[in-house]
N, C-alpha and C positions, 0 to 999 in steps of 0.2 A: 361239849361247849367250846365253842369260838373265843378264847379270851381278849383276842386285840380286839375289843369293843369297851365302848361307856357302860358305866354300870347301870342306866335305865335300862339297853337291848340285852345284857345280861339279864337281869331284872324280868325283862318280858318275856326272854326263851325260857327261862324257868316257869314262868308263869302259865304260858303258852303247850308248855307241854307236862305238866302239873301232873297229869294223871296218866297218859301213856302219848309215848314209848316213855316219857321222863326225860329231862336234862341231865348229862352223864358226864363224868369225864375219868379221871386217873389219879387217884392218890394209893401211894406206896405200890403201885402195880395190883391192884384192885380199882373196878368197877363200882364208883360208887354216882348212883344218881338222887338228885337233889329236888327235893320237893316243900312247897310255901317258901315264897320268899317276899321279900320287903326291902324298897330303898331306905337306909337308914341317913340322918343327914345330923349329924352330931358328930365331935369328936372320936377320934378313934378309939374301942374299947378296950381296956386289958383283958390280954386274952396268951394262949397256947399257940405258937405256931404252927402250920401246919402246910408242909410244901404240897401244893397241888401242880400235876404236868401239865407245862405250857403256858401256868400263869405266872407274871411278871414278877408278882410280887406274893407271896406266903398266904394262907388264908390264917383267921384267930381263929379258936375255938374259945367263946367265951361262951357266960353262963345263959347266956340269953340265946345261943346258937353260933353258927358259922358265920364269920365274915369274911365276904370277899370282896375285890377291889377290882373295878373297872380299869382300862385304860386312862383314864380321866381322872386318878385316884378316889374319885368316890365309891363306896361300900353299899353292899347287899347284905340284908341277916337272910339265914335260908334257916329254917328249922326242923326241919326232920331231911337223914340221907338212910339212902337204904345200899345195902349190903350187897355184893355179887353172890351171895349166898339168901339174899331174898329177904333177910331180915330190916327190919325198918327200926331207928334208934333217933331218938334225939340228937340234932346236932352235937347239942353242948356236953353229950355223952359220951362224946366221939373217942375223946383217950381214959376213958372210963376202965382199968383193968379185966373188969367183967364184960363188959361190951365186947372187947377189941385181941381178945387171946387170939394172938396166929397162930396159925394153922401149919403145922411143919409136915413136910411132902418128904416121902421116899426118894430118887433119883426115878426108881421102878412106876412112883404113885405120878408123880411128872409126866414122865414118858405115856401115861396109859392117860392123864388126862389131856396133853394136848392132843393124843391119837384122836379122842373123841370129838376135840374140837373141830 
């Protein structure tokens, strides 16, 4: 995802690409791509923040999903992100304990996964 754009063409590249390849991008140094979304046009919700790379500004984690914010400061809810591990979860599940257990790597487990990359 491109973030220097309005939250409508956000909006529409999620939309746009719903079902494959998906709209991706980088939280915590995981792959997480984003799937249904919606312009939302209300006040901004309470929510969890959540730094996403390369976006200006934090996304929420609220109970209703992910908010994110355009260029424009207007907001996106996206409702389900799925995993680089393939799993698919509710946005608003996102720092859910059971969702979200990291995965701790050997130095050795590292080296042999980026070999395969």
């Amino acid at each position: 995802i491109s973030w220097d754009q309005p939250a409508a063409a956000l909006h529409n590249w999620i939309r746009g690409h719903d079902k494959v390849p998906g709209a991706w991008t980088t939280i915590n140094g995981q792959v997480v791509t984003f799937y249904g979304s919606s312009l939302l046009d209300a006040s901004v919700p309470a929510g969890q923040e959540l730094t996403i790379k390369g976006a200006s500004r934090p996304g929420l984690v609220t109970k209703n999903g992910l908010v994110i914010f355009g260029n424009d400061g207007k907001m996106v809810l996206v409702r389900n992100l799925q995993c680089e591990d393939g799993k698919m979860i509710p946005a608003s599940k996102y720092f859910s304990a059971d969702e979200t257990t990291a995965l701790e790597l050997t130095e050795e487990e590292k080296k042999m996964a980026e070999d395969i990359r």
